[in-house]
C-alpha positions as CSV (number, residue, x, y, z in Angstrom):
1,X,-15.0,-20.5,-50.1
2,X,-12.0,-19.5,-48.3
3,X,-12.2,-19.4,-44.4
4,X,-11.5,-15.6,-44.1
5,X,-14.3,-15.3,-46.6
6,X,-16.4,-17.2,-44.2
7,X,-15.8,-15.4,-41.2
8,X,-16.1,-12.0,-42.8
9,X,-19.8,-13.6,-43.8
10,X,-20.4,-14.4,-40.1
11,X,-19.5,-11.0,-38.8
12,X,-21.5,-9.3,-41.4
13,X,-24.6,-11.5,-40.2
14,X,-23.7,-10.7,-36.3
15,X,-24.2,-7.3,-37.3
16,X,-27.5,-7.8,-39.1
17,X,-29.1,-9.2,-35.9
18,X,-27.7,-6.6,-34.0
19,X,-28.8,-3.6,-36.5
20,X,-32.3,-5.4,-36.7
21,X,-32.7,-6.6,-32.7
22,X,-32.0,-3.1,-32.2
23,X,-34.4,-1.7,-34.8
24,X,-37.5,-4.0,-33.2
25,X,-37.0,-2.2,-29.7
26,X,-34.1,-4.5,-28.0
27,X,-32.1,-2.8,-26.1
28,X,-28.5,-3.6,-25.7
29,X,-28.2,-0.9,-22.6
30,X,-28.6,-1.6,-18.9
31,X,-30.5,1.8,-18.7
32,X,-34.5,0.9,-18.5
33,X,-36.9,2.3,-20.9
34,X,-38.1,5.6,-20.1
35,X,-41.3,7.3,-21.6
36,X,-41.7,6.8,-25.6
37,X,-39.0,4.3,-25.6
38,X,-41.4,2.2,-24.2
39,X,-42.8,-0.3,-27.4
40,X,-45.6,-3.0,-25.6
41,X,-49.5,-1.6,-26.1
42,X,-50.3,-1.9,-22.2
43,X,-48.7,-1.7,-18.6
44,X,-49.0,-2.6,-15.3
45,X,-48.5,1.0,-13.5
46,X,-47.2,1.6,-10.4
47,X,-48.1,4.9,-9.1
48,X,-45.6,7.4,-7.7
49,X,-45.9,6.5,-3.9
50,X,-45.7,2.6,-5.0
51,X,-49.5,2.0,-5.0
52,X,-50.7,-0.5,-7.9
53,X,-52.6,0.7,-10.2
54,X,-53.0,-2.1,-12.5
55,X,-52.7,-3.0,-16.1
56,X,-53.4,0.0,-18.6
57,X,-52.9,0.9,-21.6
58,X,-49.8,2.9,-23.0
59,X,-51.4,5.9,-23.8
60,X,-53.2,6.2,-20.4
61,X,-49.9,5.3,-18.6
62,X,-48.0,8.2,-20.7
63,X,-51.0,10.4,-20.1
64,X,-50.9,10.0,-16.5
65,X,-47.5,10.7,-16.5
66,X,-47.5,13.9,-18.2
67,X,-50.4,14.7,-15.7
68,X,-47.9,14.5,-12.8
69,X,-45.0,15.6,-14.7
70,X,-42.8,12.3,-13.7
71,X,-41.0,9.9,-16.1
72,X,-43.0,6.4,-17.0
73,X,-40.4,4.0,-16.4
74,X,-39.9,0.5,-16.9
75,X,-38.9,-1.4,-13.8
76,X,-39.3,-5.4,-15.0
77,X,-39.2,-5.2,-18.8
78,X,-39.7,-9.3,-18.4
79,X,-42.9,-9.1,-16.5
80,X,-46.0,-9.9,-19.1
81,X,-47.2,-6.9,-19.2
82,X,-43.9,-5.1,-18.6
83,X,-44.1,-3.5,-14.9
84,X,-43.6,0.3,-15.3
85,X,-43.6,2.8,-12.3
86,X,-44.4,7.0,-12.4
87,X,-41.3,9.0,-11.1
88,X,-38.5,11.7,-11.2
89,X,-36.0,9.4,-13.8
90,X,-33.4,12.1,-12.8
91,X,-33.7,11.9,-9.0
92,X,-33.9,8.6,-9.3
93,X,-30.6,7.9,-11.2
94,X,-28.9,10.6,-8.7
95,X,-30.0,8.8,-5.6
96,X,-29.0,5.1,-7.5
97,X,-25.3,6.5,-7.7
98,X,-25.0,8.0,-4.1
99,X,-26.1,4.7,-2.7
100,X,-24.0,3.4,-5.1
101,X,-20.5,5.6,-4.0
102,X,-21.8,5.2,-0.2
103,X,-22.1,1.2,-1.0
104,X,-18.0,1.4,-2.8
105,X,-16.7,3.6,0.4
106,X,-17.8,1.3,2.8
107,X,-16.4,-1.9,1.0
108,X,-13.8,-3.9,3.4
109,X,-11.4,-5.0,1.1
110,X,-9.3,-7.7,3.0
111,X,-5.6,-7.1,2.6
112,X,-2.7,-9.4,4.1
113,X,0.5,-7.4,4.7
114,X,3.7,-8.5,4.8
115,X,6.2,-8.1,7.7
116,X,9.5,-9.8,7.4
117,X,12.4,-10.5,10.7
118,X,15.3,-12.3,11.4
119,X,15.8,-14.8,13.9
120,X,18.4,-12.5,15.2
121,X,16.7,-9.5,15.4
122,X,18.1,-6.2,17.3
123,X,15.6,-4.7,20.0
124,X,15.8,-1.9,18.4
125,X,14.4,-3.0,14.5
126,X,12.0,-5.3,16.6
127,X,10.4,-2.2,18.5
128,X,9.7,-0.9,14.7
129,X,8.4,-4.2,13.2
130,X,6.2,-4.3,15.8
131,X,4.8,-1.2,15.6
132,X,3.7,-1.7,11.6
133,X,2.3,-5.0,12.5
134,X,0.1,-2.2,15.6
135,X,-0.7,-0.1,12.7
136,X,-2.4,-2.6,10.4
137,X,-4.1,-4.5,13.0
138,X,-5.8,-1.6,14.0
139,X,-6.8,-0.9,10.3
140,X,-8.5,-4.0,10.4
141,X,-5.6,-6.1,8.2
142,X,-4.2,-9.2,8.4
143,X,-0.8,-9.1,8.9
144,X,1.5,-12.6,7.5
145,X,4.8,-12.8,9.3
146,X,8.0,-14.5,7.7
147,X,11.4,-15.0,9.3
148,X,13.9,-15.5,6.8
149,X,16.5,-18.3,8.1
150,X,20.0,-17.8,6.5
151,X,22.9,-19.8,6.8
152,X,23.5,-21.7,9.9
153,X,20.0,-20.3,11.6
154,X,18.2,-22.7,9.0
155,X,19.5,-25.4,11.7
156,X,17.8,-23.4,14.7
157,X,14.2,-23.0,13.8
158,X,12.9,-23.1,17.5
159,X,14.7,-19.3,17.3
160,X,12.1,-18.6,15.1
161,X,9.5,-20.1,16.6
162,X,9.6,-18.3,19.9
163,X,10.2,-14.7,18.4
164,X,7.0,-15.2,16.3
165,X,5.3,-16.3,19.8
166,X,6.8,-13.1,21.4
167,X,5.5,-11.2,18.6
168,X,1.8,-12.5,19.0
169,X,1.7,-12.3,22.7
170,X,2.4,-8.5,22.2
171,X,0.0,-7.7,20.0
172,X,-2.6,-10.3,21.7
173,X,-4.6,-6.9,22.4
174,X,-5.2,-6.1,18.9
175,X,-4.8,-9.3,16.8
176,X,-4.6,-13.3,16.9
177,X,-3.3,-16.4,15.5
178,X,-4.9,-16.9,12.5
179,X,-2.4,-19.1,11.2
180,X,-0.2,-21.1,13.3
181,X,3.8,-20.6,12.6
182,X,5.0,-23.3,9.5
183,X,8.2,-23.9,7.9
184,X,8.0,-23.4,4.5
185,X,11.5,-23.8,2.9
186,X,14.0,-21.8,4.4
187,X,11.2,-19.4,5.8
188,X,9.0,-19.8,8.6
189,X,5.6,-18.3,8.6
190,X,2.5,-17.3,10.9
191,X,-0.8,-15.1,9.7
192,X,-2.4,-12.5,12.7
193,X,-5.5,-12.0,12.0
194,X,-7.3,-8.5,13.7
195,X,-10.0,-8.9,16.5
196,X,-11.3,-5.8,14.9
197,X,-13.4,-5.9,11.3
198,X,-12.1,-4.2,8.4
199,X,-15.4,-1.8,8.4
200,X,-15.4,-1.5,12.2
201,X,-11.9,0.2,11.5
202,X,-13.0,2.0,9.0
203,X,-15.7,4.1,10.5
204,X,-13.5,4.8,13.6
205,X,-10.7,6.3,11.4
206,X,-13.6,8.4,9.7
207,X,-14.6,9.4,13.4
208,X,-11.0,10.2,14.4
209,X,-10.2,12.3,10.8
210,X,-13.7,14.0,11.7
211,X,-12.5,15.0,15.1
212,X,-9.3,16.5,14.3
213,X,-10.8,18.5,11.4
214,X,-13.2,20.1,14.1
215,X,-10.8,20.7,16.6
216,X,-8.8,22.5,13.6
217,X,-11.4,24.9,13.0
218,X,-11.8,25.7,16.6
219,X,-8.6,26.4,17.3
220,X,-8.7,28.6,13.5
221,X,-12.0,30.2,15.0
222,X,-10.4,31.6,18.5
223,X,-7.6,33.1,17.2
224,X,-9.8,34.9,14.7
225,X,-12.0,35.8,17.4
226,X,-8.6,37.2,19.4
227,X,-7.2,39.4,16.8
228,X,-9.7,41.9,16.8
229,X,-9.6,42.3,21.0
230,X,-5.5,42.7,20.2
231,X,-6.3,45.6,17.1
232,X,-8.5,47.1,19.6
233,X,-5.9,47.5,22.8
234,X,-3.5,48.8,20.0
235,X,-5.9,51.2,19.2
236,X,-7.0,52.6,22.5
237,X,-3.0,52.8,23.8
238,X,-1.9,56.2,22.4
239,X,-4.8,57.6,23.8
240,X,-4.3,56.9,27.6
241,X,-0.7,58.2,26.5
242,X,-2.4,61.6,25.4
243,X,-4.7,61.7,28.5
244,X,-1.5,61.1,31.1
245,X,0.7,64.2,29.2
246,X,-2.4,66.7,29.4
247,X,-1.6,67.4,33.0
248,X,2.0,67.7,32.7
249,X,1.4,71.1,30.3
250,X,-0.8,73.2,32.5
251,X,1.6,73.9,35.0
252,X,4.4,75.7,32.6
253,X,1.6,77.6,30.7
């Protein structure tokens, strides 16, 4: 028989299984059982506020169910007999996926910028540097520093050496010295780490980006409160103007 013959053979009898685990109730989904899905002839119910109440058979659990108009669901499918709980299978997968998106937002991903100098460095482009290497301390980062040695400076690391020291005295408020400055080639290198956490960081820039948003729609709310005071003087002017000519007519007629 010739290999590819062979391995068509094999696939063909993965599938099989498949089709026939399938077919005797396996499930190949991570979504639990709900309902008439559910194949075992008894259960150990749960009841909808999480009280036990014990092992029953199918039909009474589905009964029961349909008596409180919740989902039977089937919360430890390994359990003998399967554990299955009454409740609302919608709310419930709703609420798993907010917790879910709330768990993802408030990840802290650690990430390592990059800030490259020269040994050389005007006062100018070191004021800027500096003030990245601000910025993603205070968003929690780590920040790796590399000055880059060309030339005749590759003989002068000690230049190096004291303008990374300068650069982490300055930002001692916000960071330290995570990793102390290394020659590596014709680079030398030193990692700042933040005294701040990533999540810490985080929530403060929520709180900030909250703040502005609400000091936007005050600002949006008085001068829509002002307009109409300004329509009304417009209003009321050409009236006082009428009034103060009245007078001035009586004496000719």
């Amino acid at each position: 028989m010739s290999r590819l013959g062979w391995s068509h053979q094999k696939t063909c009898a993965s599938v099989r299984q498949a089709v026939a685990w399938c077919y005797r109730g396996g499930s190949i989904s991570a979504e639990p059982r709900i309902n008439d899905r559910i194949r075992v002839p008894e259960v150990r119910l749960v009841g909808p506020s999480g009280e036990q109440v014990g092992i029953v058979p199918l039909a009474k659990a589905l009964e029961l169910a349909q008596e409180y108009d919740l989902d039977l669901v089937e919360v430890a499918a390994n359990a003998r007999p399967p554990v299955c709980k009454l409740m609302d299978y919608g709310k419930f997968k709703y609420e798993s996926a907010m917790k879910a998106r709330e768990a993802r937002k408030n990840q802290a991903h650690t990430v390592i910028k990059e800030m490259k100098l020269r040994p050389k460095i005007d006062p100018h482009d070191y004021d800027t540097k500096k003030g990245h290497v601000v910025r993603f301390l205070k968003q929690g980062d780590k920040v790796k520093i590399t000055i880059m040695f060309r030339g005749r400076e590759q003989s002068r690391p000690e230049l190096g050496f004291r303008l990374l020291q300068r650069l982490a005295s300055d930002v001692e408020e916000l960071g330290f010295i995570e990793s102390n400055p290394k020659q590596d080639g014709r680079n030398m290198i030193m990692v700042l780490g933040p005294h701040k956490k990533k999540t810490e960081a985080m929530a403060e820039a929520r709180e900030a980006q909250a703040a502005r948003k609400a000091e936007r729609q005050g600002v949006a709310s008085e001068e829509t409160s002002e307009a109409p005071v300004a329509e009304t003087e417009a209003a009321e002017a050409p009236v006082v103007e009428a009034e103060a000519e009245a007078p001035a007519e009586n004496p000719e007629a």
